[in-house]
C-alpha positions as CSV (number, residue, x, y, z in Angstrom):
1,X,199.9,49.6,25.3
2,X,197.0,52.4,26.0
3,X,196.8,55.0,23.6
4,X,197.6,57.3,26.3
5,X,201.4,55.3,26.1
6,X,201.2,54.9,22.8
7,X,200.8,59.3,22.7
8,X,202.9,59.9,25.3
9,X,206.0,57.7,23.3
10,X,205.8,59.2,20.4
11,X,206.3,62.7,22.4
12,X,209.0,61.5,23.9
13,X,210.3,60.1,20.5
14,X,210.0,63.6,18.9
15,X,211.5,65.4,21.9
16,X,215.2,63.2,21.3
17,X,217.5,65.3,20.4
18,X,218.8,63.7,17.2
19,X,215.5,63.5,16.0
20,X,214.4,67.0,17.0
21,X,217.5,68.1,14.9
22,X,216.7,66.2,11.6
23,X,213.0,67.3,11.9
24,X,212.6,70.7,14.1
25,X,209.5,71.4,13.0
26,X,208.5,68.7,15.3
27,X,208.8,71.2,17.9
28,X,205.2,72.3,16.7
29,X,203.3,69.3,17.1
30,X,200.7,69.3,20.1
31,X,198.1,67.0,21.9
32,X,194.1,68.5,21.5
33,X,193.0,67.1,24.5
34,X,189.2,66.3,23.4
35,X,189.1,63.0,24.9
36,X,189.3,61.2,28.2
37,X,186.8,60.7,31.2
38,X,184.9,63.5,32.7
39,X,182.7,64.0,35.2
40,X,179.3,65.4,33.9
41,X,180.1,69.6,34.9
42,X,183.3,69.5,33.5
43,X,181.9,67.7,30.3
44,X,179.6,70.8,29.8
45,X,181.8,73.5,30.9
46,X,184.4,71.9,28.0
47,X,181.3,71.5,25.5
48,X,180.5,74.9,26.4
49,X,184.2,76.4,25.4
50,X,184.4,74.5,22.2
51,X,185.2,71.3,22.8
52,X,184.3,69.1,19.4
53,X,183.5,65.6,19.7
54,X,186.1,63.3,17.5
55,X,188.7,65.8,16.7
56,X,191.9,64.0,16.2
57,X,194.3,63.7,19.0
58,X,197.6,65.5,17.6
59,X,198.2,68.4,15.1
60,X,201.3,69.1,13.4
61,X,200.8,72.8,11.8
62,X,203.4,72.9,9.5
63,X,202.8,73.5,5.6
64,X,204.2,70.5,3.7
65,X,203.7,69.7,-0.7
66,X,200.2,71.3,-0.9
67,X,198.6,70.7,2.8
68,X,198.3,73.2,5.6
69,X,198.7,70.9,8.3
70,X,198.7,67.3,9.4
71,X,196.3,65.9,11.8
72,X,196.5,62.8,13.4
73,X,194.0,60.1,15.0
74,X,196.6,58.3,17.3
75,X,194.4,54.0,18.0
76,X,195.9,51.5,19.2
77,X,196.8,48.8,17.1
78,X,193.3,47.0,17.0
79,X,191.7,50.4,18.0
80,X,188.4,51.6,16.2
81,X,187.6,55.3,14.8
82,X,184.3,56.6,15.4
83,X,181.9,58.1,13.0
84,X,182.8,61.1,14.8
85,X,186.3,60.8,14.0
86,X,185.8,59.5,10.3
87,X,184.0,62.8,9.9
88,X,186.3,64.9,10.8
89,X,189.6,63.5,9.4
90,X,187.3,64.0,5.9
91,X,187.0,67.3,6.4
92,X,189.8,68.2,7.7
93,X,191.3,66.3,4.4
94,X,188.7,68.1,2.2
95,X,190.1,71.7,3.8
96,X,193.5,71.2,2.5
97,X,194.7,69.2,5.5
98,X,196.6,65.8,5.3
99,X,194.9,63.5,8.0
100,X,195.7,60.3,9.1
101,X,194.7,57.4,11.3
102,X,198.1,56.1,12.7
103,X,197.8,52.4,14.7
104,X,200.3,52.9,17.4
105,X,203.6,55.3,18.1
106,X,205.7,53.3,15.9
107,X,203.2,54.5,12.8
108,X,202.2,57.9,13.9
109,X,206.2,58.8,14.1
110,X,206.6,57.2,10.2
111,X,203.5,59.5,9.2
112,X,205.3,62.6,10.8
113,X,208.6,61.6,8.9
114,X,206.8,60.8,5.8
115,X,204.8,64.1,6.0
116,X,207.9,66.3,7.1
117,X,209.8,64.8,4.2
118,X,207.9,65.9,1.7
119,X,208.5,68.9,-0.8
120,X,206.3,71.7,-0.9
């Protein structure tokens, strides 16, 4: 799988209603949409509005046992992070955050459990 699939089934995982019933808050998580191909314009015009190079892929901005939100960087299972990416998911850690590189759906859904099931 892509990590476009891999993404797009763990939404589709959360959305289920049994699961959106144990874990509402899931209703909160969303996509930043910082990667992907772009032609050169639309690269600058998103650079110009904020666009950050290596933010994670999906937020989940619910306070859990001492963290303000969770931030995850969704790879494939042999996928790479970027020195980009490692930068950010440090300081997004070192801001009170808990961040987390999650190889494939199946992970990234036991990280959004794990997180969600944790006492604040």
């Amino acid at each position: 799988m892509k990590e476009s699939q891999h993404q797009s089934t763990l939404f589709k995982w959360s959305e289920q209603p049994h699961i959106r019933e144990k874990y509402p808050e899931l209703k909160l998580l969303f996509h930043i949409p910082n990667g992907g191909r772009r032609d050169l314009i639309e690269a600058k015009h998103l650079k110009e509005q904020g666009v950050k190079k290596g933010v994670p892929d999906l937020c989940l901005p619910v306070a859990r046992a001492g963290y303000n939100a969770l931030y995850i960087e969704l790879k494939t299972e042999k996928g790479r992070t970027t020195d980009e990416q490692e930068w950010w998911l440090s300081e997004l850690s070192r801001q009170g955050n808990y961040a987390a590189v999650c190889r494939g759906w199946k992970e990234a859904a036991q990280c959004l459990i794990f997180y969600l099931t944790q006492q604040s």
